[in-house]
Structure formats: C-alpha cells, structure tokens
N, C-alpha and C positions, 0 to 999 in steps of 0.2 A: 387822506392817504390810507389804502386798504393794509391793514393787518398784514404779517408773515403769515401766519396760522390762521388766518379766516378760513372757516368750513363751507362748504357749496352745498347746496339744498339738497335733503338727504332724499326726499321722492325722486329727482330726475337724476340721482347718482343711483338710486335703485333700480330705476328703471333701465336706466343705459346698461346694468349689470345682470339684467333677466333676459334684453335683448342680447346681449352678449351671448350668453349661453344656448337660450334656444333657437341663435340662427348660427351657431358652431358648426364646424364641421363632422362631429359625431351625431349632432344632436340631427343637424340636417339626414343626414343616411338614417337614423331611425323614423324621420319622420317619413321620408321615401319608403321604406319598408311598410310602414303601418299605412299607405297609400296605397300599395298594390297587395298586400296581404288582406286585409276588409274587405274589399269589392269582388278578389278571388272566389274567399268563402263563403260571401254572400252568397255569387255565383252558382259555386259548388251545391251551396245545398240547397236552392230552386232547381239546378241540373238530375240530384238525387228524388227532389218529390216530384218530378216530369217523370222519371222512372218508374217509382212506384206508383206512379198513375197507370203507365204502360202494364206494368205486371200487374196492376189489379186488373184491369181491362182483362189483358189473357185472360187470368186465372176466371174472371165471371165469363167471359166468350168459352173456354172450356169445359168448365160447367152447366153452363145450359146450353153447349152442343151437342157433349156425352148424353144431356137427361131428354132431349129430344128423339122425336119419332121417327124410324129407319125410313131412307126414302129409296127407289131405285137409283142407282149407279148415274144413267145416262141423266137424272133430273140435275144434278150438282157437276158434272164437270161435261167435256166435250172433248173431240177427237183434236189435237192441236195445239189444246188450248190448258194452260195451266189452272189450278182449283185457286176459288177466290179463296182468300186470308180468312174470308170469315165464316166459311163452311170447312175449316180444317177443325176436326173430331169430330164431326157427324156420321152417326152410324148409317150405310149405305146397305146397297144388298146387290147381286149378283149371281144372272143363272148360267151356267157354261161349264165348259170340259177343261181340265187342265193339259198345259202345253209345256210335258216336262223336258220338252227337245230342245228349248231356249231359256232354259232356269240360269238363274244366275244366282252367283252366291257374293252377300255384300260381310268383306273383311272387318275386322274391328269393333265387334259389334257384342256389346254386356250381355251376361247369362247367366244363371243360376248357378253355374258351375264356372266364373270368369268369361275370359275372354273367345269368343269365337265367330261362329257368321251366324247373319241373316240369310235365309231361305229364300229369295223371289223368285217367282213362278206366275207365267200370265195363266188367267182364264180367260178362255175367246169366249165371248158371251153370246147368248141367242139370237141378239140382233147384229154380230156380226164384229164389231172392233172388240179390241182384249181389254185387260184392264189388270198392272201387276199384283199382287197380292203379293205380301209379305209374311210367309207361311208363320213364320217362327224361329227362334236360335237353334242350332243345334254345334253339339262341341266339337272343337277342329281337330286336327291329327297329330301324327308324331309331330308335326313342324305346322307351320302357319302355310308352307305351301303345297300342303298333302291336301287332296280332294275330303272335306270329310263323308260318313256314311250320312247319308238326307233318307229319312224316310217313305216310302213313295205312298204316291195322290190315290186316292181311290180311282175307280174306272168309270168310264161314263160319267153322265149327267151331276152336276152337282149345286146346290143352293150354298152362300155364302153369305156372310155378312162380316163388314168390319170397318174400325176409325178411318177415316179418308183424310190425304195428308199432301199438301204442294210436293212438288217437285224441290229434290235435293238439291243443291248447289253452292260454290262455295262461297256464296257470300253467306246466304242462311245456316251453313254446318261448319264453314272453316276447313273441311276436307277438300282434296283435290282426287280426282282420276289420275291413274298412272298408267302408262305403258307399257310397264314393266311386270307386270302383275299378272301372274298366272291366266292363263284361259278359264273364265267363263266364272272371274273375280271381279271385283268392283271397288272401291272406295264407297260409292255413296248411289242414290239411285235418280242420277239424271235422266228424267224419263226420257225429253227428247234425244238422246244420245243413244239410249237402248232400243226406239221406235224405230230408229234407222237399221236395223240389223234384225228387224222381224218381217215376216213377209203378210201382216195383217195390221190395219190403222187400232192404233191404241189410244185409249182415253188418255186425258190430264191426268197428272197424278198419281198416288197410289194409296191401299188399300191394306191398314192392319189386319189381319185377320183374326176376330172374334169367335167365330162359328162356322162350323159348317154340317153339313147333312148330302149323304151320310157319314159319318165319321167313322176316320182309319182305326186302325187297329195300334197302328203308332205314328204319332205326329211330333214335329218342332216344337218343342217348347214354347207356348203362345208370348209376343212380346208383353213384358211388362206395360202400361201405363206409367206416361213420363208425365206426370204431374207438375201442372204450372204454377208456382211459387211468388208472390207478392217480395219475399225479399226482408231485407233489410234496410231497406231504402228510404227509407220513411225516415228509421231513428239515424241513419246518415245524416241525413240533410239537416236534423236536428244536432247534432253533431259539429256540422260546415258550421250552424250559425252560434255554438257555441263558442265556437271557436274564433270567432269573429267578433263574440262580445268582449271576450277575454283579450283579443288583443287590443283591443280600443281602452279597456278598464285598467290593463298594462301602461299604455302609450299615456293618458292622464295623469297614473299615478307617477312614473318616470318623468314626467314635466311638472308635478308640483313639485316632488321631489329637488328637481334641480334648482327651480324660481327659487323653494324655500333658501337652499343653500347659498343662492347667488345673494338673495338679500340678507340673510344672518352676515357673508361676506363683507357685503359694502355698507353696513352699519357700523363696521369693527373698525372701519377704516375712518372714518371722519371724526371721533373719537381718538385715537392716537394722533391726526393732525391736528386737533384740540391741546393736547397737551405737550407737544411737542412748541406750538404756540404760546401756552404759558409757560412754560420754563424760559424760552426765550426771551419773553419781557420781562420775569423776573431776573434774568444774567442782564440787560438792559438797565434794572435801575439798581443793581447792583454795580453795576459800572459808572454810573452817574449818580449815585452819594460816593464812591468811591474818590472821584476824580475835582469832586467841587467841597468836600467835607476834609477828605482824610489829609493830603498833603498839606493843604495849610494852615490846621490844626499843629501840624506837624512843625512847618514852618515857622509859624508862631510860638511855638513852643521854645523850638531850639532857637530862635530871637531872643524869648527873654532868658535863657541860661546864659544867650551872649552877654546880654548887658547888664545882668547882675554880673556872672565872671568879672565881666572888664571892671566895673565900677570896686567891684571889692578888691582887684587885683591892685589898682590903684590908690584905694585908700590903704592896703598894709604897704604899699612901696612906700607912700608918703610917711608912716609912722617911720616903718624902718630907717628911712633915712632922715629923719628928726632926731629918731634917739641914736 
C-alpha cells in the first residue's frame, strides 16, 4: 500500500512545470511578438541595403554623367518622347533664339536668397523643335503672386549648354499643377502639358542651364546642383538587424529566465510533501504505542492497588474485630 507522502519523480514534475509556463497565456503573446518582430526587421534591413544600393547607383550614374563629354541636344532625347533615366545630367548643347513670349515661371523653387521661381524659357533650336531651358532662380515679389522682374535673354542667335533632366511629374517630384495659379506659373515642369500650348514641336525634357554665349549683362541665378546622396541606408539596415538580434537574445533570456523559476518552483514542492509525510507516520506510531502500551500499563497498575487495597482492607477488618 502507497505511502500518504510518497513524492512523484521530480524530472516529470519539472517538466510539467516549465511546460506550464512557457505555453501560458503571457508567455504565448511574447512568443507571438518575438514571431513577427524578427522577420519584420530582418526585412527591414534588406529593404534599407536595396536602397543604398539605389542611391549608390544614382550617386555613380551622376557622377560619370556630369564628368562626360557634351553631346548635341537632338543625340539624347526626341520630339514626344521623354529622356531615358540614364542620360539624366549629361551635359547637352544647344543652338537657337530664345522664345521669351512663352516663358514660364515654375513656383516654389530654392535660392540663394530663399524661396522663389525658376525661369523656363524654350530655345527653338536650328533644326527647328525648342527645347526648355531652365534659365535660373530669380527672387519673387511683394507676394508669391506678383510677376517677379526676370532678367531678359540676349538677342539673336545664341549657343547653350546645360544638365538634361526627365520630365517633372508627380510621381517623380510629389508636386501637382494647379489651376488656380497665376498666368504663366507652374508647379512643376511637365513637359508634355507645356508642348500643348506652344505652337512649335518640343524635345523630351529639359535643360539646366550651365552656359551660354553670348552672355547678358544680368542673368537668373544659375541653379544650384542637387547632388545625389548614398544616405544613410546602409548603417539602417545595420540597425533593422540589430535590432533583430536583440530581440531574439531578449526572447532566450526571458525563457530561461522563467524555466529557471518554474523548476527552483517545483523542487520546493516535493520536499514539503516529504515532510508533511513524516510527521504523519511519526503522529501514526505515536498513536499505536499510545493505544497498545499506555492504557494497559494503566490498567494493570490500578489492578494491583485494587487488590492489595482489598486484601489489606481485610486483614485490619479481621484484626479489628478479633481484638
């Protein structure tokens, strides 16, 4: 017959109390977390070095399209047709008369002195379609919808050159054209929207303006070069995966963590049903010398007081009544 206080083997009382814990209901939702948090940031920071791949690419297609050889205008784009991605900053050239009757001026646009416009201005070129050029900034007026003063083109014949750049639009700038926008203002410079409202075929694209000959006496402030950038993308992504090892080296230490405690737990316990167990058999056989020892010791005892009593009680009755 088993024991009151027999203990159960203490590995599968351990183990039942480490699965216990780590298929808890807390324990579950961290491990859910640590499931879609890992693979996020893995994610993440392949997402960030696909980037800085991207902007290294620009920034070397940038590079060695600035430090190449100017070509004519009509070799890199065409009448219709938008400039490829990968002739954007090649320096171009350009011979023709400017066409200040259809200038436009593009709003919102950085300068030395803040905020103001870009200058566009087609040159009809010798062979016949224009081609915009982007003279330069110059600073806006009392208000952003005052015409500002533009400096004017030299006369006749003129040689250009300058960066050659897609067509604006809003998936590539984020800018939108508005309706509401003063006459002969812009958002941004969609070429084919400005082609419709000239009365000569315009090439793809358009054209920063570097140089030209002969040069005015006062011109736009030439645009800045907007330099393409590699980023920070790189040490991101290094970042994503740190962050990813940290949660994993988290999620470990939080699971031994708890194993430890569950088994320091259930070792404490089979120990106090230990002794819980002996005291019981000791109150057992204190119960059993109790019950087969003490009374009839007892018993025996108070017997023979009986029967000495009696007997002595008897012999002084008999003296007594002798004498």
């Amino acid at each position: 017959m088993e024991r009151v206080g027999a203990r159960r083997p203490e590995t599968s009382h351990n183990l039942e109390d480490v699965l216990k814990v780590l298929f808890s209901q807390r324990m579950l939702a961290f491990h859910a977390l640590v499931l879609v948090l890992v693979p996020s940031f893995v994610w993440l920071g392949f997402w960030q070095l696909d980037r800085a791949g991207q902007r290294g690419a620009a920034v070397d297609l940038q590079q060695s399209n600035l430090a190449a050889d100017p070509v004519p205008v009509a070799e890199l784009t065409r009448v219709g047709e938008d400039v490829d991605p990968d002739d954007r900053w090649r320096t171009v050239e350009a011979t023709g008369t400017w066409d200040t009757e259809h200038e436009v001026l593009l709003r919102n646009r950085d300068g030395s002195r803040g905020v103001g416009f870009h200058v566009l201005t087609p040159l009809v070129t010798e062979e016949g379609p224009a081609v915009l050029v982007n003279r330069g900034w110059v600073e806006r007026g009392e208000t952003a919808l005052d015409r500002p003063e533009v400096p004017p083109v030299p006369e006749g014949a003129v040689e250009v050159a300058g960066r050659l750049h897609y067509s604006e639009t809003e998936e590539n700038t984020g800018l939108r054209n508005r309706d509401d926008l003063p006459e002969g203002q812009l958002m941004m410079v969609d070429v084919d929207m400005i082609a419709d409202d000239l009365p000569y075929p315009v090439y793809g694209g358009y054209v920063e303006l570097t140089r030209q000959d002969p040069m005015p006496e006062a011109a736009p402030e030439p645009v800045a070069l907007h330099e393409e950038d590699a980023g920070m993308s790189a040490s991101y992504a290094v970042q994503w995966w740190v962050f990813a090892v940290v949660a994993v080296v988290g999620w470990v230490f939080l699971v031994r963590r708890e194993t430890r405690d569950a088994r320091e737990a259930g070792a404490g316990e089979p120990g106090a049903a230990a002794g819980t167990g002996e005291a019981a058999e000791a109150a057992g056989a204190v119960e059993a010398d109790g019950g087969s020892g003490g009374p009839a010791e007892t018993a025996g005892t108070a017997g023979a007081v009986e029967t000495d009593g009696g007997s002595g009680a008897t012999a002084g009755t008999g003296r007594s009544e002798t004498a």
